[in-house]
C-alpha positions in Angstrom: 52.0 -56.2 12.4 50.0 -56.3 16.0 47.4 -58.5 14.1 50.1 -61.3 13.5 52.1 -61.2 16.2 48.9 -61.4 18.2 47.8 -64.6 15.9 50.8 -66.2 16.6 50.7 -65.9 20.2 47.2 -67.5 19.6 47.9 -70.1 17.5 51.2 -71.0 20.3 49.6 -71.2 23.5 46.5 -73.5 21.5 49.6 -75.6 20.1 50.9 -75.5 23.8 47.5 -76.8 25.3 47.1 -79.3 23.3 50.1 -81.1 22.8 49.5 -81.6 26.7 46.1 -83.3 25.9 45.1 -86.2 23.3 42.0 -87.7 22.1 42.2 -91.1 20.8 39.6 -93.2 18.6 39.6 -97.1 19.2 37.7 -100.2 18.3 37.1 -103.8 17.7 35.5 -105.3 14.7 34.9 -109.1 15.7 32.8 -111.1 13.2 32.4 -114.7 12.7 30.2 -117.3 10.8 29.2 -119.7 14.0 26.7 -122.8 14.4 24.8 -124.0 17.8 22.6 -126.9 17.9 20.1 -128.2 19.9 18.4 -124.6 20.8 15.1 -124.5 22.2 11.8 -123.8 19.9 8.4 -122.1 21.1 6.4 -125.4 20.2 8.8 -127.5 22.5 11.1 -129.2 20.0 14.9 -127.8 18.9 16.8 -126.9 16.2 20.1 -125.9 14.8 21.6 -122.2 14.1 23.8 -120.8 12.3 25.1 -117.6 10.0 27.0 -114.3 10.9 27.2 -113.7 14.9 29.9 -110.8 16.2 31.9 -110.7 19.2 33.5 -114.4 19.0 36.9 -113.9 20.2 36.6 -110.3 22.0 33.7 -108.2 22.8 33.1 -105.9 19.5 33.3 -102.0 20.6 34.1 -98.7 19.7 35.2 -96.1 21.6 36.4 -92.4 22.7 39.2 -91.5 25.5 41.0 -88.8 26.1 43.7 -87.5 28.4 44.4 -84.4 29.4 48.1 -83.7 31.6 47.1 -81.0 34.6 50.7 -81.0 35.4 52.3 -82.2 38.7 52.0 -85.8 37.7 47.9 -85.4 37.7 45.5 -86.2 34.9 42.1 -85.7 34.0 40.7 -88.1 31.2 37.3 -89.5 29.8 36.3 -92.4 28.5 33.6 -93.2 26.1 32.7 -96.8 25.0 29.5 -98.7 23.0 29.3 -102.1 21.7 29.1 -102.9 17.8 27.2 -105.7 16.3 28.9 -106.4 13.1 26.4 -108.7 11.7 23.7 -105.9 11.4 25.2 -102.8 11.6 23.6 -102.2 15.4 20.4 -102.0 13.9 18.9 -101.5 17.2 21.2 -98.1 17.7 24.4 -97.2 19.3 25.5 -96.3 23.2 28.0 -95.9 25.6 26.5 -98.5 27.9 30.2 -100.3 28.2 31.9 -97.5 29.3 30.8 -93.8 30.1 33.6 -92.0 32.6 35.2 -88.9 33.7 38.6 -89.8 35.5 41.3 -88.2 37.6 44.4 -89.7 37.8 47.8 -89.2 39.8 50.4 -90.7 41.9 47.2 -91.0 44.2 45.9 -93.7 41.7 42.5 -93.1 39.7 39.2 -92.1 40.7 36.4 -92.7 37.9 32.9 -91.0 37.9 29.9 -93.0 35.8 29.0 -96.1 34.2 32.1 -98.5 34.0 32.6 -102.1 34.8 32.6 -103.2 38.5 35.8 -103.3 39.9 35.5 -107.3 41.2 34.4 -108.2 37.4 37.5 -105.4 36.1 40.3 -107.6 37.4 38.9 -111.5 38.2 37.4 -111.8 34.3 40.9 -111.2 33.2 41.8 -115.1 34.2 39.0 -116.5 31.8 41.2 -117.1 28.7 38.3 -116.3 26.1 38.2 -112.9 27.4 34.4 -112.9 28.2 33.8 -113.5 24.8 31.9 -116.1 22.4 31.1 -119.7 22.9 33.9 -120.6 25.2 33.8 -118.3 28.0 33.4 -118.9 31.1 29.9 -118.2 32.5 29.8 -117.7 36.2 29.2 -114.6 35.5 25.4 -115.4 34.3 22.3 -113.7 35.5 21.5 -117.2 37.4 17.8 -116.3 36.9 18.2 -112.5 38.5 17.5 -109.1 36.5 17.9 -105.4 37.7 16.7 -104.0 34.6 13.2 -102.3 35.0 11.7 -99.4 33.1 12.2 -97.7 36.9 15.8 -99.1 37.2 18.4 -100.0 34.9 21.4 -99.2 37.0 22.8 -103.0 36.7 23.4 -105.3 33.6 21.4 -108.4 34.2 24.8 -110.2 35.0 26.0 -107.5 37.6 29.0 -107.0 35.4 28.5 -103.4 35.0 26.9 -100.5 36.9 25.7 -96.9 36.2 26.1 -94.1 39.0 29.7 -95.6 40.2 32.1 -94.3 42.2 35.6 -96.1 41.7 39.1 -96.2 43.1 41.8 -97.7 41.7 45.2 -97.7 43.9 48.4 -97.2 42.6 50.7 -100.6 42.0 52.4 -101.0 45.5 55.3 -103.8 44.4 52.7 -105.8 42.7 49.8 -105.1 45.3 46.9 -103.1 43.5 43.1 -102.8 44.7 39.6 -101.3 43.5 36.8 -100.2 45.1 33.5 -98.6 43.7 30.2 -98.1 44.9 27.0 -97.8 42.7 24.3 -95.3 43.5 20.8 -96.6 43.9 19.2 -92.8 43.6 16.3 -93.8 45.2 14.3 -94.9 42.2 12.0 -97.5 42.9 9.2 -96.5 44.8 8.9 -99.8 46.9 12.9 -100.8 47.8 15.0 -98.1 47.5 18.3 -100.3 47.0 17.1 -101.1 44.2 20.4 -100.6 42.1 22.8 -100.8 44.7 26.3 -102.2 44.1 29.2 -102.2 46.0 32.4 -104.5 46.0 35.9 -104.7 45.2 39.0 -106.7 44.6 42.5 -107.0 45.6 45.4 -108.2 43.6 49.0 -109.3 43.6 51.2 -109.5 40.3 54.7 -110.3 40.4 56.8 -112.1 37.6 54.6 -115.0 36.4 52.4 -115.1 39.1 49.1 -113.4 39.6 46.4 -114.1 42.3 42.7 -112.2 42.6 40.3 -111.7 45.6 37.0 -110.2 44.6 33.7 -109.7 46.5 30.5 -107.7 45.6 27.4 -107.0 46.3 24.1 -106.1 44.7 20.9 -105.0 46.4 17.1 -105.9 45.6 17.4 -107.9 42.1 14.2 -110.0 40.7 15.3 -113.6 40.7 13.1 -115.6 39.0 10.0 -113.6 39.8 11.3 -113.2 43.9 11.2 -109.3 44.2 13.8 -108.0 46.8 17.0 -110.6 46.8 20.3 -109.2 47.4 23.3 -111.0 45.7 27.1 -111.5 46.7 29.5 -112.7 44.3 33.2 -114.0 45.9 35.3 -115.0 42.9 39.3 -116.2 43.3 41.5 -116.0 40.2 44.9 -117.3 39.8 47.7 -117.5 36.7 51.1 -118.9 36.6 53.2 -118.2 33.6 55.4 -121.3 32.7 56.1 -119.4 29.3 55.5 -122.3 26.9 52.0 -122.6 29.3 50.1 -120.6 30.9 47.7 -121.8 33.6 44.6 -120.2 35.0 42.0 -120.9 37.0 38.8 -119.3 38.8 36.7 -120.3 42.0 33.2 -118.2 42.4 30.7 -118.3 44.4 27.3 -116.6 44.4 24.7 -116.2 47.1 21.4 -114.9 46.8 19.9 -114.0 50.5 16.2 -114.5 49.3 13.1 -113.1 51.7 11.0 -115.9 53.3 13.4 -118.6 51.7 17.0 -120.5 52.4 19.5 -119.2 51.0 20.2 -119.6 47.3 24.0 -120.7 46.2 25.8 -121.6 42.5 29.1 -122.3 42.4 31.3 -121.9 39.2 35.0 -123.2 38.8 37.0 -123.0 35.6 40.9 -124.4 34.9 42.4 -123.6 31.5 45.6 -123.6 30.0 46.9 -121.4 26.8 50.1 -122.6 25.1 51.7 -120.1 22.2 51.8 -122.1 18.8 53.7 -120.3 16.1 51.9 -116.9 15.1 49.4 -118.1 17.1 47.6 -119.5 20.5 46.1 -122.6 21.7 43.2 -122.7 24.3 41.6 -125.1 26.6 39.4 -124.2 29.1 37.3 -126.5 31.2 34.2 -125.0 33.4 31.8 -126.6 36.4 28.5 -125.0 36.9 27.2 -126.7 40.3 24.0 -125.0 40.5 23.1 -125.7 44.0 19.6 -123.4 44.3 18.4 -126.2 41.7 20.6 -129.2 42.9 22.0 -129.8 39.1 25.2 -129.5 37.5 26.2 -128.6 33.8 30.1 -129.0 32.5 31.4 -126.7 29.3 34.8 -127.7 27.5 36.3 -125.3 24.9 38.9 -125.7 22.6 40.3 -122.6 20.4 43.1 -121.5 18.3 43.6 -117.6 17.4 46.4 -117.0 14.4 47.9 -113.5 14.8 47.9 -112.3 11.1 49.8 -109.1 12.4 49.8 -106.9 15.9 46.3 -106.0 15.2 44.6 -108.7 12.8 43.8 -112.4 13.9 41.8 -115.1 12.9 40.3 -117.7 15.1 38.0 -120.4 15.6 36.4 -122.0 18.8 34.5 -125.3 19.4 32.7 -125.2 22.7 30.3 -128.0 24.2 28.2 -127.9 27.3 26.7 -131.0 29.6 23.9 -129.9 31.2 22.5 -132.3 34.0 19.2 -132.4 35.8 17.3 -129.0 35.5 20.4 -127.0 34.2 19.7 -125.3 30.9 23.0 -123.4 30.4 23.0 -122.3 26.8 26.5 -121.3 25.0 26.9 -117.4 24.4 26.5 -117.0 20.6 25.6 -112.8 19.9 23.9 -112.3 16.5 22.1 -115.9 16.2 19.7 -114.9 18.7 18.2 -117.3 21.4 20.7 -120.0 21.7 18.7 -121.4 25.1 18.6 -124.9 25.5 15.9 -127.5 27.4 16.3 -129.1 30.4 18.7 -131.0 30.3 19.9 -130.6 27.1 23.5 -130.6 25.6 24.6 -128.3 23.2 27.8 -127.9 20.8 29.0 -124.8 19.3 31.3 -123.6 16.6 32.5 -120.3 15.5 35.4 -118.7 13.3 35.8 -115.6 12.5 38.1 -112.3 12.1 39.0 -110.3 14.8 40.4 -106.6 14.2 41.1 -103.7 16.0 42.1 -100.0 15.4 
């Protein structure tokens, strides 16, 4: 009889704990049959792709998080995220590069510990209305000839979009007011500049109604741009919406500097207006991007045109037609994952196409 009233007690206070704790499993499956022309060959001429690519209409992923309720109105939480390639079956393996933090959360707001977006790319991506994703995004967000990634240092992605060893804050909403803040860890491993790895940068934010407005600045320390060892980066990007209900317009001013030893100054400039209008089930998209890339004095302009039909809450189908203008010594290639190299000539112009299936769980 001591034996089962013990058991129960057991079995209550585990019940207890975890009905103040969850663990939830979520996803994206985006896949899509796209074509690109005009991409580069090794002998110098180009050709056409096409066949299965993933991650068309929004980034492919799978993921881990969990939430745990401390009491008092705080929360602990983790959050694990990797992409998925569709087309093979991430045939190269899986990770939690996307997303790989420990939070704690209250009426404080929400500090994060590990690898996680920046916070200036977290909010100011949000205004590019083909979510970062497939052949009509926005692409100030390039690498503009700069890596971080070296078998001594992988703290950045090549595009500065992401960075391990962060610390983050994220404020509580303060009548529409919210801000981030995190700072990226350079650990001290490269043996010549020990920034190497370094970010830091934040944004600020105002929502209210159908407005909302983004300020965000960063910066990252000793990046290789195109073979110059040592350059340190800052990114300013502005980010507006406005809400009309049967429009919606966005638009997004950015600036990047590169501070390069023994040289000027390098500068590109990327601007972006779009406009999303709900059609039935569904939603059209227009977006319209300038790529003034001063450090080369050219230019490229990318228009993209899509449709997504909303089959139910979490199915949608969608296609995208996409076509950049490259002028000068620009070579600005559309984003097409699972055709491989979609890099263009000098010069060249390219037009893209993609539709595809986009669910999530």
């Amino acid at each position: 009889m001591k034996k089962s009233l013990i058991a129960l007690a057991v079995l209550a206070a585990s019940g207890a704990a975890m009905a103040q704790s969850s663990v939830t499993l979520f996803g994206i499956i985006d896949t899509n049959v796209g074509y690109v022309n005009n991409v580069a060959t090794a002998g110098g001429g180009d050709t056409n792709k096409y066949g299965l690519g993933t991650s068309g209409a929004s980034t492919s992923r799978l993921g881990f998080r969990g939430v745990e309720d401390l009491g008092g109105g705080l929360k602990a939480g983790f959050w694990l995220e990797g992409e998925i390639f569709g087309d093979d079956g991430n045939a190269s393996g899986f990770n939690f590069k996307r997303r790989s933090t420990v939070q704690l959360a209250g009426s404080f707001g929400e500090v994060r510990l590990g690898r996680d977006q920046v916070p200036s790319y977290t909010k100011a991506s949000s205004y590019d209305l083909f979510n970062q994703a497939g052949i009509g995004q926005f692409m100030g967000w390039s690498a503009w000839g700069g890596s971080n990634q070296t078998a001594a240092n992988s703290n950045n992605d090549a595009n500065g979009v992401r960075s391990s060893n962060m610390v983050s804050y994220y404020t509580p909403n303060f009548s529409g007011f919210t801000a981030g803040l995190g700072y990226g860890f350079d650990e001290k491993s490269d043996a010549v500049n020990d920034k190497k790895g370094r970010y830091v940068g934040g944004f600020v934010a105002y929502d209210n109604g159908p407005l909302s407005v983004t300020l965000a600045y960063d910066e990252k320390s000793a990046l290789t741009v195109n073979g110059l060892k040592g350059v340190d980066r800052n990114v300013l990007t502005l980010g507006a919406s406005y809400n009309l209900n049967v429009v919606k317009l966005v638009g997004i001013a950015q600036q990047t500097k590169d501070d390069r030893p023994g040289l000027s100054k390098g500068k590109n400039n990327a601007y972006m207006l779009g406009a999303s209008a709900p059609v039935g089930a569904g939603e059209v998209k227009l977006q319209y991007a300038l790529y003034d890339q001063k450090v080369i004095d050219s230019k490229a302009h990318q228009i993209s045109l899509g449709y997504i039909h909303n089959l139910s809450k979490r199915t949608s189908l969608y296609g995208t037609v996409a076509y950049i203008n490259n002028k000068d010594a620009s070579s600005l290639g559309l984003v097409a994952k699972g055709l491989g190299n979609t890099g263009i000539a000098v010069g060249d112009n390219q037009t893209g196409v993609q539709v595809g299936i986009r669910h999530s769980f």
